[in-house]
BALOBA-1460 file (C-alpha; in Angstrom, 3 decimals):
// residues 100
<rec num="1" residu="x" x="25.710" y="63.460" z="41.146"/>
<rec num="2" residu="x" x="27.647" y="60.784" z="39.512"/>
<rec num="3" residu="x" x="26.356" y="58.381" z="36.611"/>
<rec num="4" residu="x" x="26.567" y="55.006" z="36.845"/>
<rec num="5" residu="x" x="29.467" y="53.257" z="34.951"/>
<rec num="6" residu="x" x="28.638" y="51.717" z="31.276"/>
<rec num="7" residu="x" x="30.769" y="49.227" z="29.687"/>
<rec num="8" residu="x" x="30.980" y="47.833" z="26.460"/>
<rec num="9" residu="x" x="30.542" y="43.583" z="27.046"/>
<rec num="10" residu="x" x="31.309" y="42.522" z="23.222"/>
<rec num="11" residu="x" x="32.622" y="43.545" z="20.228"/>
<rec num="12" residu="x" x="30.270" y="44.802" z="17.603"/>
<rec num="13" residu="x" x="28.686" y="42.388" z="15.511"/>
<rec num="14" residu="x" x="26.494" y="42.201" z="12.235"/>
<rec num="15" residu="x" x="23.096" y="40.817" z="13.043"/>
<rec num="16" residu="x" x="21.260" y="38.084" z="11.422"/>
<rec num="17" residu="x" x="17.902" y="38.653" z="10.566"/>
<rec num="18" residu="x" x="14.929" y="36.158" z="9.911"/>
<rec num="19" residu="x" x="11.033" y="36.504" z="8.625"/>
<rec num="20" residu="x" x="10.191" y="32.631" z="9.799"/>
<rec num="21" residu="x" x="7.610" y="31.313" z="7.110"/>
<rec num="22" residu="x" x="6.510" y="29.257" z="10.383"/>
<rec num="23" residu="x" x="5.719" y="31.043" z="12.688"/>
<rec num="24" residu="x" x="5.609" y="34.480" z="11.031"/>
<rec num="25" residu="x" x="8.021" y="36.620" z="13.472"/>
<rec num="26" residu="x" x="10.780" y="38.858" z="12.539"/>
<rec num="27" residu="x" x="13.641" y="37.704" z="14.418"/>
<rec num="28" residu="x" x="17.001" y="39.622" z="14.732"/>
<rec num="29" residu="x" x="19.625" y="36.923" z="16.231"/>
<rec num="30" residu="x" x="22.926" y="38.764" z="17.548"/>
<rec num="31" residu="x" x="25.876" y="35.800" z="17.806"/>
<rec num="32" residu="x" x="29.607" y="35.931" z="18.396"/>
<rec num="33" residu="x" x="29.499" y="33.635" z="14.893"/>
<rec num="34" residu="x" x="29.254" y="33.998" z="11.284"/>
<rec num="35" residu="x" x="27.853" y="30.972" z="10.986"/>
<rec num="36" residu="x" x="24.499" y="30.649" z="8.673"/>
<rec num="37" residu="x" x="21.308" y="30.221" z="10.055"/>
<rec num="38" residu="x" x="19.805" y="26.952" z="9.971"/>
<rec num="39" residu="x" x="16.609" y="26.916" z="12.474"/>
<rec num="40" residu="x" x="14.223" y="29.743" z="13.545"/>
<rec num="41" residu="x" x="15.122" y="30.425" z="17.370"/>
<rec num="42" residu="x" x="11.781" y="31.174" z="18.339"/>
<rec num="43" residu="x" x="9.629" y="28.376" z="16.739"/>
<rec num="44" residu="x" x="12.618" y="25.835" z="15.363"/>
<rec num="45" residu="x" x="11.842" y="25.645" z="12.204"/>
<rec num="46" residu="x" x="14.235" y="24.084" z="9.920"/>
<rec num="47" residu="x" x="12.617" y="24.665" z="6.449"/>
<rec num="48" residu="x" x="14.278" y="27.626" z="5.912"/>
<rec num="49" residu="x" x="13.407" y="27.992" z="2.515"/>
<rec num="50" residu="x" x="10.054" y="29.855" z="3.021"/>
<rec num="51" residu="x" x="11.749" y="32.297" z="4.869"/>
<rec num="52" residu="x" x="13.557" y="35.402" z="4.743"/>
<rec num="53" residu="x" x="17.122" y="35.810" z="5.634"/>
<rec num="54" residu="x" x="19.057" y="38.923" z="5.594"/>
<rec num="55" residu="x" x="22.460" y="39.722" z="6.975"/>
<rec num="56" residu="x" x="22.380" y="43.684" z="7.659"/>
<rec num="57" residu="x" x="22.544" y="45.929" z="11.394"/>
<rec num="58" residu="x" x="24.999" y="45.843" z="13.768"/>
<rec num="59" residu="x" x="24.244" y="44.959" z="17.528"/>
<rec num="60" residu="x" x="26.279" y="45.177" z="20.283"/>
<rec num="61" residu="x" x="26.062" y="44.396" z="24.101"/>
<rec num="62" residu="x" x="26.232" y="46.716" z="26.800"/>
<rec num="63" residu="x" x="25.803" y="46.737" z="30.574"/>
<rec num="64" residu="x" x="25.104" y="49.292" z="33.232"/>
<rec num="65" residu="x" x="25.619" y="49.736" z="36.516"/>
<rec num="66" residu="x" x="22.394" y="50.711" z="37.538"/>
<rec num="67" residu="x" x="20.226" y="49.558" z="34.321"/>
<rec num="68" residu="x" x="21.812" y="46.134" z="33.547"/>
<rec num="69" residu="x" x="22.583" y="44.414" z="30.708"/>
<rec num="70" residu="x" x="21.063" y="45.009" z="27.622"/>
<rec num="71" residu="x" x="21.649" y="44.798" z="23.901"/>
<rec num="72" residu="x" x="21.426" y="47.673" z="21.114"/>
<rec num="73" residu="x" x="20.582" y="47.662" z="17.841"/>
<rec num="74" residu="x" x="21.293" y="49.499" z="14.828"/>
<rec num="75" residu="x" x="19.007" y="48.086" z="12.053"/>
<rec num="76" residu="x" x="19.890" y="50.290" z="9.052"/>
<rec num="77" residu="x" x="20.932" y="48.175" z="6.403"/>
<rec num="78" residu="x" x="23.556" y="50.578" z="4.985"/>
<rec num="79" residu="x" x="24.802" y="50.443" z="8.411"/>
<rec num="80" residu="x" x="29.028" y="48.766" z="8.380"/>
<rec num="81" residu="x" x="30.904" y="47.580" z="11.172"/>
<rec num="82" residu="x" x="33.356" y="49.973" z="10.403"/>
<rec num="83" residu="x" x="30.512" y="52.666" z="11.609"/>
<rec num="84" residu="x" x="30.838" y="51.424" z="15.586"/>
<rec num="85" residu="x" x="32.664" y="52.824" z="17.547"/>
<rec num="86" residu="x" x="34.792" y="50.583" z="19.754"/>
<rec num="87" residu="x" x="33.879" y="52.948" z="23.070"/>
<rec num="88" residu="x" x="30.685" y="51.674" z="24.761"/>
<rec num="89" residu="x" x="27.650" y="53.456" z="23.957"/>
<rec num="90" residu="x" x="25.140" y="55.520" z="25.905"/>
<rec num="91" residu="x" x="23.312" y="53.858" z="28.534"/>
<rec num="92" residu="x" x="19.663" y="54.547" z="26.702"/>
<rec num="93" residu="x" x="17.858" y="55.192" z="30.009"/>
<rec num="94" residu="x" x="20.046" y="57.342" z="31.974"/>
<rec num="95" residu="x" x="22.765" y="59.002" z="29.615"/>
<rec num="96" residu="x" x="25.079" y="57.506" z="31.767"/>
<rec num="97" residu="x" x="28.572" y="56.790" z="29.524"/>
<rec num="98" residu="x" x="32.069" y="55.849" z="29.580"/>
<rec num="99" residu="x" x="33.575" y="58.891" z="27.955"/>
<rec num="100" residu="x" x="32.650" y="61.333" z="31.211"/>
């Protein structure tokens, strides 16, 4: 039996994260920019002030054949992007990889 094919879709990225003093959710937002926050995606809050903001995890997006798109998440905050590997990861609900 074969495994379905898993491809990396983007490079790995360092994820911004955001305690909204709004609306109260922790919010991890995974962009191709470096850009700072400046609204919460969720609620839009712009008074960023009584909120949280970190810059620490690593996401990166994924997509397989038979599972679909989907994004993971490492959420260590030691975590670097020197620690991803540029091979796409393990599809997390079949095993199915690139490296068979």
């Amino acid at each position: 039996m074969s495994l379905p094919k898993v491809v990396s879709t983007s490079e790995p990225k360092l994820l911004h994260l955001l305690q909204c003093g709004e609306c109260g959710w922790n919010l991890s937002v995974l962009a191709a920019t470096d850009a700072a926050l400046c609204a919460c995606p969720w609620c839009g809050w712009e008074d960023l002030s009584i909120s949280t903001l970190t810059r620490h995890g690593v996401g990166v997006e994924i997509e397989c054949e038979l599972h679909g798109k989907m994004t993971v998440q490492v959420l260590n905050e030691n975590v670097q992007l020197r620690d991803c590997s540029p091979d796409p990861l393990w599809c997390p609900f079949c095993s199915a990889d690139a490296h068979a």
